[in-house]
PALO-297050 format. One line per field, with one value per residue (C-alpha): x, y, z; chain; residue in three letters; residue number from 1. Coordinates in steps of 0.25 Angstrom, whole numbers, padded with zeros to 4 digits, always signed. Example, Ala and Ser with C-alpha at 12.3 -4.5 7.8 and 13.67 -1.06 7.14 Angstrom:
BEGIN
x: +0049  +0055
y: -0018  -0004
z: +0031  +0029
chain: A  A
resn: ala  ser
resi: 1  2
***
This chain:
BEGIN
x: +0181  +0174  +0180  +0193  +0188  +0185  +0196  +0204  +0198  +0199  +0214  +0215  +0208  +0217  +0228  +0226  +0239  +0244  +0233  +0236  +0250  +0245  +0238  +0249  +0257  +0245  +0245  +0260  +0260  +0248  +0257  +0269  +0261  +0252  +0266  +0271  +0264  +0262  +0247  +0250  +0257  +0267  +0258  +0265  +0268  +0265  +0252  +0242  +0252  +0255  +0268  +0273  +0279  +0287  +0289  +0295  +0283  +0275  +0261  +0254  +0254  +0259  +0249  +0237  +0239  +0236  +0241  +0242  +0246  +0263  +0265  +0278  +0283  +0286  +0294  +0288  +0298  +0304  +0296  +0283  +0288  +0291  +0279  +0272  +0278  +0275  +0260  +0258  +0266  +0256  +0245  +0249  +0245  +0231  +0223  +0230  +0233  +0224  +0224  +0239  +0242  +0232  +0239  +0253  +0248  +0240  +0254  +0264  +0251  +0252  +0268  +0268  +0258  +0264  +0279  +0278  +0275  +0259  +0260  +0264  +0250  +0253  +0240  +0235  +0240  +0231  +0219  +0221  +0223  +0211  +0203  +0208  +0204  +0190  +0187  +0192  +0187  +0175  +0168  +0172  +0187  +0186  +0179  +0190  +0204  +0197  +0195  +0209  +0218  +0210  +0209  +0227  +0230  +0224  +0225  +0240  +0240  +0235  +0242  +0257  +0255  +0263  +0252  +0242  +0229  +0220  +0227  +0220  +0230  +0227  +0211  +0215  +0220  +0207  +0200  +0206  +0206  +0191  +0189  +0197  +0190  +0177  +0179  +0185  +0172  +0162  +0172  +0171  +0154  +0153  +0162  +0153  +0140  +0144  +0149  +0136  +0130  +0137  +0135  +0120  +0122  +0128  +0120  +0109  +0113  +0118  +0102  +0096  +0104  +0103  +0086  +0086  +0094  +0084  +0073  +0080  +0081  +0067  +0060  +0070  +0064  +0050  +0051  +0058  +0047  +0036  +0043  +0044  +0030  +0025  +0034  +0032  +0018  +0016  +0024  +0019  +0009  +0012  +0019  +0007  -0002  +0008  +0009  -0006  -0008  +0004  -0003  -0016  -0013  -0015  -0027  -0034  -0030  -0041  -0036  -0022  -0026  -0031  -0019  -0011  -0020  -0017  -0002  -0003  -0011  +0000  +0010  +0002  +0001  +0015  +0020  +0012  +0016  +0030  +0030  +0022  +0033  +0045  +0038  +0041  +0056  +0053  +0056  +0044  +0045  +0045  +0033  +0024  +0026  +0015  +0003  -0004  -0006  +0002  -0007  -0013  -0024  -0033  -0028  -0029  -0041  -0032  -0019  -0027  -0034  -0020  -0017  -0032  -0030  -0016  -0024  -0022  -0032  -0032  -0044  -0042  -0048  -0048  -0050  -0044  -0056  -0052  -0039  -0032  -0019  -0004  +0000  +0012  +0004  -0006  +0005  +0012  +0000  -0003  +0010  +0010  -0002  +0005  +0019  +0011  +0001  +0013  +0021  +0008  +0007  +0021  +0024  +0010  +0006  -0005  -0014  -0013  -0023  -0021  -0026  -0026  -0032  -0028  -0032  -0034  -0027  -0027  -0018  -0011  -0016  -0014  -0010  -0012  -0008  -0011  -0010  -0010  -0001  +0007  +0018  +0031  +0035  +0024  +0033  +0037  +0049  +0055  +0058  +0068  +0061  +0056  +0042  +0041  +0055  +0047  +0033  +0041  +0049  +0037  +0029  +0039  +0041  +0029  +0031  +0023  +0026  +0025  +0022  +0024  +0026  +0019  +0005  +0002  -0003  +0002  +0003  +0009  +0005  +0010  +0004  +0008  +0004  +0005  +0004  -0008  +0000  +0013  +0022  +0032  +0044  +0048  +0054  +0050  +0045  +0029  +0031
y: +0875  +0863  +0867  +0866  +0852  +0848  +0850  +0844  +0832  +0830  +0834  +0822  +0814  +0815  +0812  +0801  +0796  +0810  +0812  +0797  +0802  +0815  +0805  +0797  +0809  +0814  +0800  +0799  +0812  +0808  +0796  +0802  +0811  +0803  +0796  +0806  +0811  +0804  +0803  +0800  +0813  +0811  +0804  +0801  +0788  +0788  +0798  +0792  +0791  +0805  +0804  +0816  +0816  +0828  +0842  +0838  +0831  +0836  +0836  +0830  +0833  +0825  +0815  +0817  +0808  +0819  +0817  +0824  +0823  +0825  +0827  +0823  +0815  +0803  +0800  +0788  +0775  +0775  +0762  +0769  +0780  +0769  +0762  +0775  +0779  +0766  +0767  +0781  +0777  +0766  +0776  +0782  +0769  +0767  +0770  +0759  +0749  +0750  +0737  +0736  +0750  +0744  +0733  +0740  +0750  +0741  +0733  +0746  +0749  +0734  +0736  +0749  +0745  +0732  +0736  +0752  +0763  +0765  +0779  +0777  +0777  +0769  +0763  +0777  +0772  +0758  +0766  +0775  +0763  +0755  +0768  +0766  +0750  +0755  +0764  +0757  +0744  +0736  +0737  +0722  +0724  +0736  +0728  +0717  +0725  +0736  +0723  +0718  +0731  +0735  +0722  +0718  +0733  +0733  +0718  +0721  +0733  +0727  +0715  +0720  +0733  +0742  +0746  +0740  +0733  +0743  +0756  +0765  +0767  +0750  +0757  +0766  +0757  +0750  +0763  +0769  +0757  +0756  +0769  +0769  +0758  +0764  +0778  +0769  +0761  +0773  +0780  +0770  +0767  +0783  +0781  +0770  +0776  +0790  +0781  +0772  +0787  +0790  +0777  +0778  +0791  +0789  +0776  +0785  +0795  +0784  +0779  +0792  +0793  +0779  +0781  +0796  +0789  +0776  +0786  +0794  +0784  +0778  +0790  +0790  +0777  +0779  +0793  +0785  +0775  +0783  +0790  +0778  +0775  +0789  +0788  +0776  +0776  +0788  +0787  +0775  +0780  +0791  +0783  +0774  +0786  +0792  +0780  +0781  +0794  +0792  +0779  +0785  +0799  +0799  +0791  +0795  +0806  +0808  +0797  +0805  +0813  +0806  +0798  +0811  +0816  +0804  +0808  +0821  +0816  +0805  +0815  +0825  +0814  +0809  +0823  +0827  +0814  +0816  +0829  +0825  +0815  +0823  +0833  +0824  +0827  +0843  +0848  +0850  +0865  +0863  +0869  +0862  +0849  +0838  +0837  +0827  +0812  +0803  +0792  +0780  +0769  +0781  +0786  +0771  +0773  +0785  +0778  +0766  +0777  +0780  +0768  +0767  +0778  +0772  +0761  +0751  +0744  +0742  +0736  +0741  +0733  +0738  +0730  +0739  +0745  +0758  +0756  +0768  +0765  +0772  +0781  +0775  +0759  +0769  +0775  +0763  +0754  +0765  +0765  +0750  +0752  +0763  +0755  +0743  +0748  +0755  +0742  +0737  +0747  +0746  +0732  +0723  +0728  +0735  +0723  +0724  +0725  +0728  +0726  +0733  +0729  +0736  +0725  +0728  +0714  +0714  +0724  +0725  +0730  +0724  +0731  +0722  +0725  +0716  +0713  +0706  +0711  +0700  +0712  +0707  +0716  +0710  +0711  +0725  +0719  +0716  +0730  +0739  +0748  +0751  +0749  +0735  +0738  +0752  +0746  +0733  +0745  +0752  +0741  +0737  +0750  +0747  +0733  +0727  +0716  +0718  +0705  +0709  +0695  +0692  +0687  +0671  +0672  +0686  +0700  +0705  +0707  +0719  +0717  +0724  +0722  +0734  +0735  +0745  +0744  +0745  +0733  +0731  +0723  +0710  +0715  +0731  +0735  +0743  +0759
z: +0273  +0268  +0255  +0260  +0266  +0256  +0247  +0258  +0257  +0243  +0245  +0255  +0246  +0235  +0244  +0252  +0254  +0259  +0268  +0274  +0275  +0283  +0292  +0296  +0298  +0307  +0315  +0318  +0324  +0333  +0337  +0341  +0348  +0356  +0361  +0365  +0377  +0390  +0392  +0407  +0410  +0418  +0430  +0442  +0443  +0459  +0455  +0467  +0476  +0480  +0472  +0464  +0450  +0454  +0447  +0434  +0432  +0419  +0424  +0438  +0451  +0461  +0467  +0459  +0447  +0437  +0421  +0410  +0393  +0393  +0379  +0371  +0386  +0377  +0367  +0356  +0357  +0342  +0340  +0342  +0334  +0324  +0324  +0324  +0312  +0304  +0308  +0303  +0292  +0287  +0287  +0275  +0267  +0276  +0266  +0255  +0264  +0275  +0282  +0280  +0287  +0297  +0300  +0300  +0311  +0319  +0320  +0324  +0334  +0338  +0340  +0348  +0358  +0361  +0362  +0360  +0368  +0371  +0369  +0354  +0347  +0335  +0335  +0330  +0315  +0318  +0320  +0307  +0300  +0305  +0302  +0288  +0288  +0292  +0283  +0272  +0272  +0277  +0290  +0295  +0291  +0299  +0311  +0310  +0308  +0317  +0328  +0324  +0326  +0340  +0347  +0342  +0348  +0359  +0362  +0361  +0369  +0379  +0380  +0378  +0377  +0388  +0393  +0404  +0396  +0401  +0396  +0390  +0378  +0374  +0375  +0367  +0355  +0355  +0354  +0343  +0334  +0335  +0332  +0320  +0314  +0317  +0312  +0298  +0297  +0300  +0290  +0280  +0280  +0279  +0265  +0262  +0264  +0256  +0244  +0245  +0244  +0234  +0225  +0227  +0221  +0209  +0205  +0209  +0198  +0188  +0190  +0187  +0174  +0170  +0171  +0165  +0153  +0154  +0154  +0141  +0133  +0135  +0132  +0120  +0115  +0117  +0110  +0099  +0100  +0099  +0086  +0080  +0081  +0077  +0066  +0059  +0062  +0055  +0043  +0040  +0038  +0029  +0021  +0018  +0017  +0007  -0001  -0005  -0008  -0017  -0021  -0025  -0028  -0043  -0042  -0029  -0025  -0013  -0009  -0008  -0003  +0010  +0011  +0011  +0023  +0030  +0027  +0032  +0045  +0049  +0047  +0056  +0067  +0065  +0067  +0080  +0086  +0082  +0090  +0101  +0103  +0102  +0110  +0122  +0120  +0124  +0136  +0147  +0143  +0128  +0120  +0112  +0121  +0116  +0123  +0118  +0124  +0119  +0108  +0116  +0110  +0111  +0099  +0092  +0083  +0077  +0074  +0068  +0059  +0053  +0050  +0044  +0034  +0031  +0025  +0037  +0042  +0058  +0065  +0080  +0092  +0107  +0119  +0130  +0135  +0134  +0145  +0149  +0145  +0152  +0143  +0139  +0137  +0128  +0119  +0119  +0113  +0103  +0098  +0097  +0086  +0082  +0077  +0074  +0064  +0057  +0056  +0050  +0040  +0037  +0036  +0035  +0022  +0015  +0016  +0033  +0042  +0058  +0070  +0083  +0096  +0111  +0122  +0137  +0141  +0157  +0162  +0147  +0136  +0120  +0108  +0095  +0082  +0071  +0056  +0045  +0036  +0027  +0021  +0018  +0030  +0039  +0052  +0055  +0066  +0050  +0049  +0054  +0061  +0075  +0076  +0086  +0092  +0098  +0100  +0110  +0117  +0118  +0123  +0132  +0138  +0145  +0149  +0138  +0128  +0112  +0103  +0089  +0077  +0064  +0065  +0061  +0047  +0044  +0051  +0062  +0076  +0088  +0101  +0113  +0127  +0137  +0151  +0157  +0169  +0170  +0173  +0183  +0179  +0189  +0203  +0199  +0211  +0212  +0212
chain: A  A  A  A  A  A  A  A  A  A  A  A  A  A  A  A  A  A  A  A  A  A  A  A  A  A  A  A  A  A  A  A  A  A  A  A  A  A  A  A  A  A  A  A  A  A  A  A  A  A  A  A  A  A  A  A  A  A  A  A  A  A  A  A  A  A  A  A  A  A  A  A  A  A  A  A  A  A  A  A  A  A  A  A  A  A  A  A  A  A  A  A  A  A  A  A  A  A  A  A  A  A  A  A  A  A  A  A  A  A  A  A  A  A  A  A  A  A  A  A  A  A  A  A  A  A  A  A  A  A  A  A  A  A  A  A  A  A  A  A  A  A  A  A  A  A  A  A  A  A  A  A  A  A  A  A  A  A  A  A  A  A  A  A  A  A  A  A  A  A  A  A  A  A  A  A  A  A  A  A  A  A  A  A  A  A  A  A  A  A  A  A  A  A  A  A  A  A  A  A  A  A  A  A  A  A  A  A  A  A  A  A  A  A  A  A  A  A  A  A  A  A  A  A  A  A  A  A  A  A  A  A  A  A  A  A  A  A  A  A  A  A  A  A  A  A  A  A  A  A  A  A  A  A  A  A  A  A  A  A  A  A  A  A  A  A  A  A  A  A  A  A  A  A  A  A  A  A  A  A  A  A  A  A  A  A  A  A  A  A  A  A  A  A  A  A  A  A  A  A  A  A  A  A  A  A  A  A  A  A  A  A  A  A  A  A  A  A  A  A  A  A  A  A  A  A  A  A  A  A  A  A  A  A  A  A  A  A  A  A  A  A  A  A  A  A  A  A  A  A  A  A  A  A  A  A  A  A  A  A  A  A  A  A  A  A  A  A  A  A  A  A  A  A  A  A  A  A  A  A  A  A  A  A  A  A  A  A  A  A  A  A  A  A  A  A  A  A  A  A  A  A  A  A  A  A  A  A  A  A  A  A  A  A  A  A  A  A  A  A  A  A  A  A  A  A  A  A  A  A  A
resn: unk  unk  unk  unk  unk  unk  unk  unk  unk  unk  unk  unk  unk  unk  unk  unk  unk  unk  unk  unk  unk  unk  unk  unk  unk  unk  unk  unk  unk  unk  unk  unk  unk  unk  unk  unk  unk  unk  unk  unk  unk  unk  unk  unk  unk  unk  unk  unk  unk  unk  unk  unk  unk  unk  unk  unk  unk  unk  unk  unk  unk  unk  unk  unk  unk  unk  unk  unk  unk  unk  unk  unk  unk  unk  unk  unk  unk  unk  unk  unk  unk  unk  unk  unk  unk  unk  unk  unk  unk  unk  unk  unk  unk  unk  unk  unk  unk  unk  unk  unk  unk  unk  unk  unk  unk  unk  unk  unk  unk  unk  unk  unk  unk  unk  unk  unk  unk  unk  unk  unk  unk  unk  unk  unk  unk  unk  unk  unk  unk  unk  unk  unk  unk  unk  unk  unk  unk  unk  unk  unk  unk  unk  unk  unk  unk  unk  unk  unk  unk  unk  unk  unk  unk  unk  unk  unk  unk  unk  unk  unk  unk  unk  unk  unk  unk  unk  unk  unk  unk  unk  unk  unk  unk  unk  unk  unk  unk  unk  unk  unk  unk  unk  unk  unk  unk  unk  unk  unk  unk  unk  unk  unk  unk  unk  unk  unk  unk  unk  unk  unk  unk  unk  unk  unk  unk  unk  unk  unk  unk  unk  unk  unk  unk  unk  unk  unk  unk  unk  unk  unk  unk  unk  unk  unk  unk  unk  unk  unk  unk  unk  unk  unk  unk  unk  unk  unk  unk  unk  unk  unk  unk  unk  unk  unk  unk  unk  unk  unk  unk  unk  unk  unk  unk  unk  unk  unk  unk  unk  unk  unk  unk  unk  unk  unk  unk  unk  unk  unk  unk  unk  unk  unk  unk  unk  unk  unk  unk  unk  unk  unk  unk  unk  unk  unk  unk  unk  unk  unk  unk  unk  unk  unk  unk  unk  unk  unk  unk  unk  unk  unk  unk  unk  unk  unk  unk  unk  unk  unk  unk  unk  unk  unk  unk  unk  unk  unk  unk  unk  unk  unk  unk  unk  unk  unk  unk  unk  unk  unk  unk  unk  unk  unk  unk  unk  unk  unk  unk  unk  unk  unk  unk  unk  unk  unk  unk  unk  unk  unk  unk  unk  unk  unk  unk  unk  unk  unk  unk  unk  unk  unk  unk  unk  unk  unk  unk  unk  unk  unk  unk  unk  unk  unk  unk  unk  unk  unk  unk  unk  unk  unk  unk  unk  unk  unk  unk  unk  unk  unk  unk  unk  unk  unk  unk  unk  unk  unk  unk  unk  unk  unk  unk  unk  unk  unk  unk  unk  unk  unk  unk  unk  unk  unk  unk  unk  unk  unk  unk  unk  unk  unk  unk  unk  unk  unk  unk  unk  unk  unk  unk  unk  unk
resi: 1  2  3  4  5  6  7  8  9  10  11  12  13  14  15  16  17  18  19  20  21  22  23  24  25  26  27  28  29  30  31  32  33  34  35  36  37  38  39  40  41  42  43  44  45  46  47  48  49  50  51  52  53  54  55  56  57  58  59  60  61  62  63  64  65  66  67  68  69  70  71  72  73  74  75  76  77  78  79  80  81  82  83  84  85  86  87  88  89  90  91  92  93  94  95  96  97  98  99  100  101  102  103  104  105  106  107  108  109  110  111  112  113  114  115  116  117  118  119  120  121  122  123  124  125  126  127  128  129  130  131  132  133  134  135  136  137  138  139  140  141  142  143  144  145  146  147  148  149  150  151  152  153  154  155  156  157  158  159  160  161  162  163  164  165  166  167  168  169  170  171  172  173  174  175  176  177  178  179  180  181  182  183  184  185  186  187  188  189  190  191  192  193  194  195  196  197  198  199  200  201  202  203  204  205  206  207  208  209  210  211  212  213  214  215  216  217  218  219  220  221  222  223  224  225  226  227  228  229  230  231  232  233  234  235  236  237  238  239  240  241  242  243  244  245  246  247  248  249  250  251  252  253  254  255  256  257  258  259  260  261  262  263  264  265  266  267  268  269  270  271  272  273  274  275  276  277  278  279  280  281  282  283  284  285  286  287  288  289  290  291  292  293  294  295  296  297  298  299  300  301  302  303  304  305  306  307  308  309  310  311  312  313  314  315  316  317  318  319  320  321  322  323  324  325  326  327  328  329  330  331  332  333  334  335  336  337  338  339  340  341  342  343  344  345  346  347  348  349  350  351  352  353  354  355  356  357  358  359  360  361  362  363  364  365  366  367  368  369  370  371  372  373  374  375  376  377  378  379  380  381  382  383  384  385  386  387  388  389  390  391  392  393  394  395  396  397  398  399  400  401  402  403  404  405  406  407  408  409  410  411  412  413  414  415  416  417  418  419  420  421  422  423  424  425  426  427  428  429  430  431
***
């Protein structure tokens, strides 16, 4: 059954024109049949008197005053069945022309109940239509065309109409009208509110796709990051290491030797962090999933170390008094020493020394990297690659501010300051 419904409706949907054509076909009939009936059943005309209307009568009996329904005791004057036929007629078009059919059927109701027969319900026509002005358009068109129609027909009805003021059929007019154009408005705001519905909805699901693709491509870039860093820190590393024991393998090969285990230990280190971070792209029932924290500033003393046994000297003061730091601030700062000390070996020379200080700076903390290299490719923003694009990003992420520029006198300088706390952006309302 409520497929059948259903597909009805869909049917009558697709169709619109032929279903208004049905209606129309539907309302002409009801006409001509409401005018034809007497709905005073043949009263006697001296019914209180103690008159009687006599044996051929169709109902009554004498004296009492009783009525009933005659049906088809009256034939429609050819004007009603004219102007009959021209209102259901317009209702064909209701839906195009709304306010047009309106008007044409409030004025074929306007004619018949001034110079036609009261029994001809044209104004069944004007009350479909000003259904179809209600649910259509907005409430204070309805309120006015709906005021409009039902005060002209019943004003006229009363006034010229045939009838006496007060009968019941110029009530009736008034009736019908505001009930159309309340059964339209009520139609109309239920449309409304499904579609307001339905519009939250979608922007709903448009949301939930536009931050799981936000989300996507931010875990993206951090996992590029965070192979950038390991990366270059790493081989750079190796490269350096490589370039002595090549350097001094004839001549010292202890010395060799010790820079080929350093080889062989940023390898180790660059691998496992390599897996640890790829491991973050398995699936929650994957095996072999990392485990291990990700590096902070605890680990600090070792990543200086590297650089140490790369032949770079670093000098590392701390002021933080020992801050628990978030996670992500954590990573972020070791990383920020990380790229900076690499661009350092990479770019300040052989003759460079750095600097590293950590600072607990009120509610931020400071991350200071410093040389003095004077290598003709002193500033690593001259390169092409990535290294301060991915630290700002990084540092950013967390609503933090990077300063990186050339040092007065020679040098570069990277200083990063993060946000222990995190930071809410002007009007973002507290969680």
């Amino acid at each position: 059954m409520t497929r059948t419904l259903d597909r009805a409706r869909c049917q009558a949907t697709a169709h619109p024109l032929a279903l208004d054509a049905i209606l129309a076909f539907a309302v002409l009939t009801c006409m001509l049949a409401s005018s034809s009936i007497d709905p005073h059943g043949g009263r006697d005309e001296n019914a209180g008197t103690g008159g009687t209307r006599g044996t051929g009568g169709p109902v009554g009996t004498g004296g009492t005053g009783e009525h009933a329904v005659t049906w088809a005791a009256h034939t429609p004057h050819p004007l009603a069945l004219v102007l009959m036929l021209i209102g259901a007629t317009a209702l064909i078009f209701r839906r195009r022309a709304p306010r047009r059919v309106l008007a044409l059927t409030g004025t074929v109701a306007l004619i018949e109940s001034v110079v036609g027969d009261p029994r001809a319900p044209v104004a069944m026509s004007a009350v479909i239509a000003l259904y179809t002005v209600a649910a259509t358009t907005d409430r204070a068109t309805t309120v006015r065309l709906g005021l409009l129609t039902m005060t002209v027909l019943t004003g006229a009805s009363m006034l010229a109409g045939p009838l006496p003021w007060y009968a019941q059929e110029n009530l009736a007019i008034f009736a019908w009208a505001g009930i159309g154009a309340t059964a339209g408005d009520a139609v109309r705001s239920r449309r409304a509110f499904v579609q307001a519905i339905r519009d939250r909805a979608d922007r709903a699901e448009r949301t939930r796709e536009e931050e799981a693709g936000r989300r996507v491509a931010e875990e993206r870039l951090r996992i590029a990051r965070d192979l950038h860093d390991v990366v270059a820190h790493h081989i750079a590393l190796v490269n350096v290491q490589a370039g002595v024991a090549a350097h001094v393998m004839d001549k010292r090969p202890d010395q060799a030797k010790e820079a080929l285990a350093h080889v062989r230990a940023a390898s180790r280190s660059a691998l496992n962090e390599l897996r640890a971070t790829v491991g973050l792209l398995r699936q929650s029932g994957d095996p072999e999933a990392p485990t291990e924290p990700a590096p902070g500033l605890a680990r600090l003393d070792e990543l200086v170390g590297t650089f140490r046994n790369a032949g770079l000297p670093v000098e590392v003061a701390r002021a933080d008094q020992d801050t628990d730091l978030p996670a992500a601030v954590d990573l972020a700062a070791y990383r920020v020493v990380q790229e900076a000390l690499t661009n350092v070996r990479k770019h300040a020379g052989k003759e460079a020394r750095a600097e590293v200080s950590v600072v607990r700076v009120g509610p931020d903390v400071e991350v200071t990297v410093l040389d003095d290299g004077t290598g003709a490719d002193a500033d690593p923003g001259s390169g092409g690659g990535h290294g301060l694009l991915g630290m700002r990003e990084r540092v950013t992420a967390l609503r933090g501010t990077l300063t990186t520029g050339p040092r007065h006198g020679g040098g570069f300088r990277v200083q990063a300051t993060l946000p222990i706390t995190p930071r809410r952006t002007p009007g973002e309302q507290p969680l």
